[in-house]
C-alpha positions as protocol buffer text, in pm:
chain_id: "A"
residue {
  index: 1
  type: UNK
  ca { x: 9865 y: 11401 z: 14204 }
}
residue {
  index: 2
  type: UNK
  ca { x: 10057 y: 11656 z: 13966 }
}
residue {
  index: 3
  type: UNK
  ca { x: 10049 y: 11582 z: 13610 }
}
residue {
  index: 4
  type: UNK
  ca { x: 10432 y: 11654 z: 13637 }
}
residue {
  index: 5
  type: UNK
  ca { x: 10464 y: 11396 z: 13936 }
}
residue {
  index: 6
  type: UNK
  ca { x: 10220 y: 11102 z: 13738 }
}
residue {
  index: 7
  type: UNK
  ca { x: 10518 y: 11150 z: 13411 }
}
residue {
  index: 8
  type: UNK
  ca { x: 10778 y: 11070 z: 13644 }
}
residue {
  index: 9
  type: UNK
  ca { x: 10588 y: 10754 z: 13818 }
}
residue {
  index: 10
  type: UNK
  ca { x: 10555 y: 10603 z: 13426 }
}
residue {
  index: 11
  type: UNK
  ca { x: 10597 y: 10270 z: 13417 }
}
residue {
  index: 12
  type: UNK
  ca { x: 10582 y: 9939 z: 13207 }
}
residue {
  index: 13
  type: UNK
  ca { x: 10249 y: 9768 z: 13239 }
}
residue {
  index: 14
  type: UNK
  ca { x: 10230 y: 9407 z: 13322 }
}
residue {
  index: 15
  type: UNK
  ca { x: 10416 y: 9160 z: 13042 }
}
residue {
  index: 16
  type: UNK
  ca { x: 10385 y: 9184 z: 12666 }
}
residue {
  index: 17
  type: UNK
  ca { x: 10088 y: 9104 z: 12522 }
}
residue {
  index: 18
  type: UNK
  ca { x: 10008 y: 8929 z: 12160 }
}
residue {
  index: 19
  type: UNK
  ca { x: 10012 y: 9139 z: 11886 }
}
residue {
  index: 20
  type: UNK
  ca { x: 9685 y: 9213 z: 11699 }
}
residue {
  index: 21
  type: UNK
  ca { x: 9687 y: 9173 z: 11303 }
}
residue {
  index: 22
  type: UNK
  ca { x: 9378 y: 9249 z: 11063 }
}
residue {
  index: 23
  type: UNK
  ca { x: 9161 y: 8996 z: 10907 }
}
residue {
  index: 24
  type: UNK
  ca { x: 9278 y: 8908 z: 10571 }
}
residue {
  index: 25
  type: UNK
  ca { x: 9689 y: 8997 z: 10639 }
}
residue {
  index: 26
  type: UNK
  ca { x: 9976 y: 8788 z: 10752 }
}
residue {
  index: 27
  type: UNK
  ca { x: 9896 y: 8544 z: 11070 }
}
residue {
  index: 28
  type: UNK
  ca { x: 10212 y: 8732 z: 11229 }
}
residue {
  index: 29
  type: UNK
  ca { x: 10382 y: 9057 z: 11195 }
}
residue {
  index: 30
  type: UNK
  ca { x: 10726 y: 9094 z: 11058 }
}
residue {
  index: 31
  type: UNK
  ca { x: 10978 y: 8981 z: 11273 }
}
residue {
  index: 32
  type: UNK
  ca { x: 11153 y: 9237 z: 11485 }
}
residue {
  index: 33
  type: UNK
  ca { x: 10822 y: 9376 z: 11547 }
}
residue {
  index: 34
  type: UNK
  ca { x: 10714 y: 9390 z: 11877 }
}
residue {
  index: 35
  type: UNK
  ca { x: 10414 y: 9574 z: 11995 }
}
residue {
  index: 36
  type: UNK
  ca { x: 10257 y: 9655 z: 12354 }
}
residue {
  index: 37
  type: UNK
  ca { x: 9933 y: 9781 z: 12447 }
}
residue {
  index: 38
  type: UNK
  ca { x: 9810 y: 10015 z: 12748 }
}
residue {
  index: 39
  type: UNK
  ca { x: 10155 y: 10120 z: 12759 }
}
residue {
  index: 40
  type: UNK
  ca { x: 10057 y: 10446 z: 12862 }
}
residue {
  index: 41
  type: UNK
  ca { x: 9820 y: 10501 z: 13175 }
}
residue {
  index: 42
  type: UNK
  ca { x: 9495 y: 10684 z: 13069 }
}
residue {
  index: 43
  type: UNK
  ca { x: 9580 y: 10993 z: 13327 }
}
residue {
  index: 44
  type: UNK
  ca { x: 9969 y: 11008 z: 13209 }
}
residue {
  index: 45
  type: UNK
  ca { x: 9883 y: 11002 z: 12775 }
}
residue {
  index: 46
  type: UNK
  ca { x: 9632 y: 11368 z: 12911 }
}
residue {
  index: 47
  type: UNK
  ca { x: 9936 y: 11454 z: 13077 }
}
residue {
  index: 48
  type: UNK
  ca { x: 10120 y: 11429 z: 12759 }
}
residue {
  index: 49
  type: UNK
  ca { x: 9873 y: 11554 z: 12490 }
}
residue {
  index: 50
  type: UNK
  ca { x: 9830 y: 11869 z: 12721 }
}
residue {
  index: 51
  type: UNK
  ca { x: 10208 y: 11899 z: 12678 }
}
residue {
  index: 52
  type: UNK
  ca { x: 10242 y: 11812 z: 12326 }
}
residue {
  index: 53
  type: UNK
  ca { x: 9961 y: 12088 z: 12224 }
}
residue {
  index: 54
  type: UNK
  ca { x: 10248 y: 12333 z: 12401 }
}
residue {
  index: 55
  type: UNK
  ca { x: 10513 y: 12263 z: 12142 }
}
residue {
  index: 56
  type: UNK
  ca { x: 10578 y: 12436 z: 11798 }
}
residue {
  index: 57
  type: UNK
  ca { x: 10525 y: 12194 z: 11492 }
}
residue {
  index: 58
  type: UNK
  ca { x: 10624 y: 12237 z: 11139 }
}
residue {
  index: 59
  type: UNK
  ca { x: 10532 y: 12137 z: 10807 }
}
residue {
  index: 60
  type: UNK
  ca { x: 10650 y: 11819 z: 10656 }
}
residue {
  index: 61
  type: UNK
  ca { x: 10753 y: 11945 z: 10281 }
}
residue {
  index: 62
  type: UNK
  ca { x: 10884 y: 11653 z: 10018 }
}
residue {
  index: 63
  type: UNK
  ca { x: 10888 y: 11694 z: 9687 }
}
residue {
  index: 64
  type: UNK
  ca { x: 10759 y: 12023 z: 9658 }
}
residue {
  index: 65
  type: UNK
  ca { x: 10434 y: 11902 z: 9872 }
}
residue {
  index: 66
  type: UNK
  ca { x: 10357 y: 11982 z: 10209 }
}
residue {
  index: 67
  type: UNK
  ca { x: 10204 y: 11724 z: 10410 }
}
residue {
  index: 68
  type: UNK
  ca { x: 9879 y: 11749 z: 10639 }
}
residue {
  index: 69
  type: UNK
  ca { x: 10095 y: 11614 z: 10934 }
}
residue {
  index: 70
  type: UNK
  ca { x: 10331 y: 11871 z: 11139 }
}
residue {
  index: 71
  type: UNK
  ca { x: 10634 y: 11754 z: 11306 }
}
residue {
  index: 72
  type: UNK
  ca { x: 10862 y: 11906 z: 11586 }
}
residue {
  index: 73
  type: UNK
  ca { x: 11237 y: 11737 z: 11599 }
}
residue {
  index: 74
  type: UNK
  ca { x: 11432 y: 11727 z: 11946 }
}
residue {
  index: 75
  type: UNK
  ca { x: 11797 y: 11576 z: 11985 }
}
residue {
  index: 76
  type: UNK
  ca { x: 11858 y: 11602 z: 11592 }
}
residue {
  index: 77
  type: UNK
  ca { x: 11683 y: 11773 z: 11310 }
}
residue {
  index: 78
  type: UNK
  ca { x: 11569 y: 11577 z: 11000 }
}
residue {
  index: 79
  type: UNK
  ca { x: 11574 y: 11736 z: 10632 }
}
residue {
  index: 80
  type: UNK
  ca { x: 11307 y: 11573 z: 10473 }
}
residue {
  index: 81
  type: UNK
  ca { x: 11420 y: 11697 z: 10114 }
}
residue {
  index: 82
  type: UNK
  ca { x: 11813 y: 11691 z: 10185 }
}
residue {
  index: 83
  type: UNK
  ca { x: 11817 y: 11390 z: 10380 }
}
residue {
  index: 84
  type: UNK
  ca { x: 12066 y: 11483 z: 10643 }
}
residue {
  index: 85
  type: UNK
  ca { x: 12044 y: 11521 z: 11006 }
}
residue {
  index: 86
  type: UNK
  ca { x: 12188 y: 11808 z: 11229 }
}
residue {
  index: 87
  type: UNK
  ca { x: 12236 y: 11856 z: 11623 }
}
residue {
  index: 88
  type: UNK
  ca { x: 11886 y: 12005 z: 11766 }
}
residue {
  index: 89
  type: UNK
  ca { x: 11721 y: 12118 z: 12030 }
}
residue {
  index: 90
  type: UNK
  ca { x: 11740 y: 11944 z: 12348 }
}
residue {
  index: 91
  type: UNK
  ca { x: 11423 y: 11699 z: 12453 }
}
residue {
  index: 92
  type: UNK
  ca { x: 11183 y: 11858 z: 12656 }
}
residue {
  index: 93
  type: UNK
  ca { x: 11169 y: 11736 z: 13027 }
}
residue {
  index: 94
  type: UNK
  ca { x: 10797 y: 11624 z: 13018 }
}
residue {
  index: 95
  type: UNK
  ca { x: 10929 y: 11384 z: 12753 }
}
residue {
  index: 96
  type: UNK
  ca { x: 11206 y: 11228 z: 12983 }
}
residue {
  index: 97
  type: UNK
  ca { x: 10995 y: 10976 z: 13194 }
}
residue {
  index: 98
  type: UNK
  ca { x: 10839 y: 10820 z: 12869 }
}
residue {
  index: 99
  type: UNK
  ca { x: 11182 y: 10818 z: 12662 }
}
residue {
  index: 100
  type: UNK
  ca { x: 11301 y: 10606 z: 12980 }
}
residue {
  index: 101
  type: UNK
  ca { x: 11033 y: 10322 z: 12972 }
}
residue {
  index: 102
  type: UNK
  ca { x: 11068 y: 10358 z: 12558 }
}
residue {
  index: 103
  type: UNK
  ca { x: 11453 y: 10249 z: 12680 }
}
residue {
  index: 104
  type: UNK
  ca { x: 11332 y: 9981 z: 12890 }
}
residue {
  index: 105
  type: UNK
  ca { x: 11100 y: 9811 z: 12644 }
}
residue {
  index: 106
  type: UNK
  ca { x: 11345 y: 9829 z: 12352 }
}
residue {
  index: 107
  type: UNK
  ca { x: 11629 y: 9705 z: 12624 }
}
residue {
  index: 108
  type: UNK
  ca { x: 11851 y: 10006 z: 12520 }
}
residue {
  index: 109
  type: UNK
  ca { x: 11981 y: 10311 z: 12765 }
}
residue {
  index: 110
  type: UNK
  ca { x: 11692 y: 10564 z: 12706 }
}
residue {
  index: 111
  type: UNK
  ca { x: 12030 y: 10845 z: 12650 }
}
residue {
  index: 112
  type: UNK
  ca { x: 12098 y: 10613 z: 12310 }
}
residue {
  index: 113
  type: UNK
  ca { x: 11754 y: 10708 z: 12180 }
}
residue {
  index: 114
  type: UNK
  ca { x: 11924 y: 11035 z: 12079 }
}
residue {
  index: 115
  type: UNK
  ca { x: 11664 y: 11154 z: 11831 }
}
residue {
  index: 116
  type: UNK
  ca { x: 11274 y: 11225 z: 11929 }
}
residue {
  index: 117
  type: UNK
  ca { x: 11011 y: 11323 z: 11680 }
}
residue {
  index: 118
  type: UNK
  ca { x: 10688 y: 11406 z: 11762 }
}
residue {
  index: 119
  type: UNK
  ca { x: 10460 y: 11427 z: 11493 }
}
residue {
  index: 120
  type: UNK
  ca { x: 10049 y: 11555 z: 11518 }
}
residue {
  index: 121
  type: UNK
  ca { x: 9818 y: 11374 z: 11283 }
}
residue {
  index: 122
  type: UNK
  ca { x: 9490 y: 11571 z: 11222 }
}
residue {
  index: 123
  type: UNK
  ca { x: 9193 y: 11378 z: 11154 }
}
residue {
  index: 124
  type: UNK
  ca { x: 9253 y: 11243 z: 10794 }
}
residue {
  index: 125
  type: UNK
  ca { x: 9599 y: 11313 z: 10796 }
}
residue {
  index: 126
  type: UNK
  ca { x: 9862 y: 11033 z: 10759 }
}
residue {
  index: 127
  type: UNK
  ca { x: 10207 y: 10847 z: 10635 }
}
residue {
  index: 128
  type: UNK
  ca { x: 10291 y: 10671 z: 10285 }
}
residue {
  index: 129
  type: UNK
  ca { x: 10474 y: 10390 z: 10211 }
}
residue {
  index: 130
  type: UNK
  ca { x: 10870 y: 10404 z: 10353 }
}
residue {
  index: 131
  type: UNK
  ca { x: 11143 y: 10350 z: 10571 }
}
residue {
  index: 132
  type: UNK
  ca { x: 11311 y: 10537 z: 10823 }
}
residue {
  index: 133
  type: UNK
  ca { x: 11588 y: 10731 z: 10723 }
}
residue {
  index: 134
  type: UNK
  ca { x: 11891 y: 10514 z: 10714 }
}
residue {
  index: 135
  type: UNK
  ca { x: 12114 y: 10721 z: 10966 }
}
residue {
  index: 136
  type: UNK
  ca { x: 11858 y: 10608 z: 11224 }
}
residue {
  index: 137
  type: UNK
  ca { x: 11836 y: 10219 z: 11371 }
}
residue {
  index: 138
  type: UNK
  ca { x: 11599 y: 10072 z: 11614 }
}
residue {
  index: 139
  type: UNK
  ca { x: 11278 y: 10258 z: 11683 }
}
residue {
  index: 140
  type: UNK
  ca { x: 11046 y: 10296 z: 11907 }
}
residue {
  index: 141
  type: UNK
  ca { x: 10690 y: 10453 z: 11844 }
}
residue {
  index: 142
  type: UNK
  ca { x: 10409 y: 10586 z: 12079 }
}
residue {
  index: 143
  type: UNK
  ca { x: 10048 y: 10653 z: 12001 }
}
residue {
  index: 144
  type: UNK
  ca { x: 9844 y: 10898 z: 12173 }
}
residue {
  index: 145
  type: UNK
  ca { x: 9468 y: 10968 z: 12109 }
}
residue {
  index: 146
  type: UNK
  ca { x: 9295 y: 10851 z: 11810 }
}
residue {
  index: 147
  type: UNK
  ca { x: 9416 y: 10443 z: 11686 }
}
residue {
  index: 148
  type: UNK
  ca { x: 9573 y: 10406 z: 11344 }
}
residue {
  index: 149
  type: UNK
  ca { x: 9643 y: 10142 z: 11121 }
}
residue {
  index: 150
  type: UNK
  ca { x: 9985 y: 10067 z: 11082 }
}
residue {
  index: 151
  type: UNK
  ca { x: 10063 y: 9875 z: 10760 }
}
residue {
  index: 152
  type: UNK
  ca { x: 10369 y: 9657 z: 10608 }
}
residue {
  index: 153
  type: UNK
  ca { x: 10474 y: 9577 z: 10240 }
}
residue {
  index: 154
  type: UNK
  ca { x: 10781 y: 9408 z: 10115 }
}
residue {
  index: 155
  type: UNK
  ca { x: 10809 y: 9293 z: 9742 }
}
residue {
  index: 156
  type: UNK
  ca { x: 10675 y: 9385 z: 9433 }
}
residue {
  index: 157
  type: UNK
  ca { x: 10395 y: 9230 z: 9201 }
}
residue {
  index: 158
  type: UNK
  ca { x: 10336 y: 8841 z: 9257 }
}
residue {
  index: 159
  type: UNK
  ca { x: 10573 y: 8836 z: 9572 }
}
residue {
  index: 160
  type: UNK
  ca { x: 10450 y: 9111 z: 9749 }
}
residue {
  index: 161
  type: UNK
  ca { x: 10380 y: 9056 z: 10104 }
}
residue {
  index: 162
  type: UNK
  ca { x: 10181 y: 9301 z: 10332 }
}
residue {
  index: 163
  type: UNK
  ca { x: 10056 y: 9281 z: 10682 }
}
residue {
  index: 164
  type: UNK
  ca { x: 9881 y: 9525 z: 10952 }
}
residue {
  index: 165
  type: UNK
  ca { x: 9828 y: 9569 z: 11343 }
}
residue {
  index: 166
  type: UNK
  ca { x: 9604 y: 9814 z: 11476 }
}
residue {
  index: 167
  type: UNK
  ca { x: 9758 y: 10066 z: 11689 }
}
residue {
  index: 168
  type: UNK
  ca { x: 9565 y: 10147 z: 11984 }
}
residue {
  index: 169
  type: UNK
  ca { x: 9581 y: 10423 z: 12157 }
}
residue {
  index: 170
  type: UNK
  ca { x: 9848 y: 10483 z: 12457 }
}
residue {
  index: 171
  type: UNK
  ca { x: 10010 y: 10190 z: 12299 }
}
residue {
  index: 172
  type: UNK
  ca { x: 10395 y: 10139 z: 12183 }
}
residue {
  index: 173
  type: UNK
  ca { x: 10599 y: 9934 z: 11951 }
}
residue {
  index: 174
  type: UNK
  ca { x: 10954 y: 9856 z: 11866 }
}
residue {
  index: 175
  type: UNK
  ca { x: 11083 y: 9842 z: 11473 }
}
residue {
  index: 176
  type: UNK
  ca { x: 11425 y: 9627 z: 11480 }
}
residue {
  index: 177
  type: UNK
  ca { x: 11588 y: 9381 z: 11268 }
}
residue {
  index: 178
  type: UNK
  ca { x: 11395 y: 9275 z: 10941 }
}
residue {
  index: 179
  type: UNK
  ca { x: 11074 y: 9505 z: 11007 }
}
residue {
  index: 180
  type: UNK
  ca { x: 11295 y: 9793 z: 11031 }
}
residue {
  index: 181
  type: UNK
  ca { x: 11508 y: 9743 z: 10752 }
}
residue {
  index: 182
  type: UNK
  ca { x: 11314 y: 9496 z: 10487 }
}
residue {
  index: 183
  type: UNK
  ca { x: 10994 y: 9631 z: 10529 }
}
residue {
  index: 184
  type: UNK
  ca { x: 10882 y: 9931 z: 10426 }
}
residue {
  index: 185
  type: UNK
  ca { x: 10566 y: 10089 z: 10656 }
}
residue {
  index: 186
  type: UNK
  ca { x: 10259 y: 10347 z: 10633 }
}
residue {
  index: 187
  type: UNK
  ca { x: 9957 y: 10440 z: 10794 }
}
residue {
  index: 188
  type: UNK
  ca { x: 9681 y: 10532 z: 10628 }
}
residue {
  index: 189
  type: UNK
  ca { x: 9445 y: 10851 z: 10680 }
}
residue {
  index: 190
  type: UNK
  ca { x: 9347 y: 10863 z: 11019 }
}
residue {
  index: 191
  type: UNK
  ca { x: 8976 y: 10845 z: 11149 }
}
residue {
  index: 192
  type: UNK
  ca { x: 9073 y: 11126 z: 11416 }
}
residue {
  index: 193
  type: UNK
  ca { x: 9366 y: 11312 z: 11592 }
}
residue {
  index: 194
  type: UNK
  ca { x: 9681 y: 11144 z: 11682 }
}
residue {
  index: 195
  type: UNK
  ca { x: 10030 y: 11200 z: 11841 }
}
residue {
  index: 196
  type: UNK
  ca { x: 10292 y: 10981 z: 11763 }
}
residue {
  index: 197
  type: UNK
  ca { x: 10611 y: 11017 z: 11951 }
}
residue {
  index: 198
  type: UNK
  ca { x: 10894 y: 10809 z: 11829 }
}
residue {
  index: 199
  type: UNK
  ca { x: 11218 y: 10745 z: 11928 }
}
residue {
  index: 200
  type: UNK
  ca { x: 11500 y: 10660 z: 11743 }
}
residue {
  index: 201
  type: UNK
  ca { x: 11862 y: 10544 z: 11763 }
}
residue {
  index: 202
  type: UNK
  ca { x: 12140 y: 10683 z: 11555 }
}
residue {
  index: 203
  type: UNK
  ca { x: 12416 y: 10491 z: 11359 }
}
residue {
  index: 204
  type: UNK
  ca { x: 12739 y: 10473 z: 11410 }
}
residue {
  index: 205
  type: UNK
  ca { x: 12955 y: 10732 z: 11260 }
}
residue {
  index: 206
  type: UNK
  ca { x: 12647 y: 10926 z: 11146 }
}
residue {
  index: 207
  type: UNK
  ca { x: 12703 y: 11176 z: 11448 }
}
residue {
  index: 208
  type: UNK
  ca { x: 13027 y: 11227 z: 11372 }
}
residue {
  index: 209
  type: UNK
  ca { x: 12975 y: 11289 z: 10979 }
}
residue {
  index: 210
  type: UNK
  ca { x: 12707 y: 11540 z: 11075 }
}
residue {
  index: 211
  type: UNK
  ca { x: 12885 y: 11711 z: 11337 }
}
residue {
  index: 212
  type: UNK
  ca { x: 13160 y: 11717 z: 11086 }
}
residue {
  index: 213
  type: UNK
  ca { x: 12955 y: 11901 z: 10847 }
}
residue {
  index: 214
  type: UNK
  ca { x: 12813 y: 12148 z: 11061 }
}
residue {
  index: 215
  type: UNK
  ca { x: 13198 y: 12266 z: 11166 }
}
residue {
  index: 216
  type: UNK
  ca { x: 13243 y: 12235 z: 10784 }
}
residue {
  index: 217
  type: UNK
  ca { x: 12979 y: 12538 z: 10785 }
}
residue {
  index: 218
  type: UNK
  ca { x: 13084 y: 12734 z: 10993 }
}
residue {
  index: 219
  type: UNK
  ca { x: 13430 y: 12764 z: 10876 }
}
């Protein structure tokens, strides 16, 4: 079978499974957290990653520093120092089948999960402490390759509360509700290379004020 033909038979694996949390961190992850394992089959995620090596990444630069991470945007661009987003370049195909299950296990139309970035963590590369961008609202994330640990923090000092799941590779999880918006997430260097490919849902109005600005532009 075609790696082209196994992308389009992707499907959901069998029902959700518990999520995994770290010695020594919350008994539970935050809620609107949901997490899946073996989401990806073994022969689709080489399917992917021989895609993904394909595309052309950029450097993450914030704050004057450029990140060891390299990101490609599809749907909408992201300006990591100016904050706004801006219509981009259309998803690739390979991507379609795996946006639609991404759909299916957030329970949203995979077409709503307008913006896709794909981001390639070398080994020792990865993410501080934040939140999405607030022009974005549920997300959902996919690991490829290498696992990673992905941590939580809300609070500061004495009321500080942190937790962390493992993610495994070919696995997928959803960010809504309070672990989207009241906790902030990061993931610490990685022990080896990793693709994460996450999709993400805009606001309302936020299309519309970006569109806005890019007639503004070319006025």
């Amino acid at each position: 079978m075609t790696s082209a033909r196994r992308r389009a038979d992707l499907r959901l694996p069998p029902p959700f499974a518990h999520v995994t949390i770290d010695p020594g961190m919350m008994t539970s992850a935050p809620p609107g957290f949901v997490y899946r394992p073996d989401f990806v089959s073994l022969a689709d995620e080489a399917a992917l990653v021989e895609d993904l090596r394909g595309l052309t990444f950029s450097g993450v630069r914030m704050h004057g520093v450029v990140a060891r991470r390299r990101v490609a945007h599809f749907g909408w661009l992201y300006g990591y120092e100016s904050w706004r987003i801006e219509p981009g370049p259309p998803l690739p195909g390979f991507l379609l089948p795996l946006r639609a299950a991404a759909g299916r296990l957030a329970g949203v139309a995979p077409e709503s999960l307008a913006q896709v970035l794909v981001t390639e963590y070398p080994a020792g590369a990865g993410i501080g402490w934040h939140r999405d961008a607030p022009m974005f609202d549920l997300v959902v994330g996919v690991s490829l390759l290498g696992a990673c640990r992905f941590r939580f923090q809300r609070g500061k000092g004495a009321a500080r509360e942190t937790a962390a799941v493992m993610l495994e590779p070919r696995s997928a999880y959803v960010l809504t509700g309070p672990a989207r918006f009241d906790w902030q997430h990061s993931i610490p260097p990685t022990r080896a290379d990793r693709y994460s490919i996450t999709f993400r849902t805009i606001r309302a109005g936020t299309r519309a004020t970006a569109r806005s600005r890019e007639r503004a532009a070319m006025s």
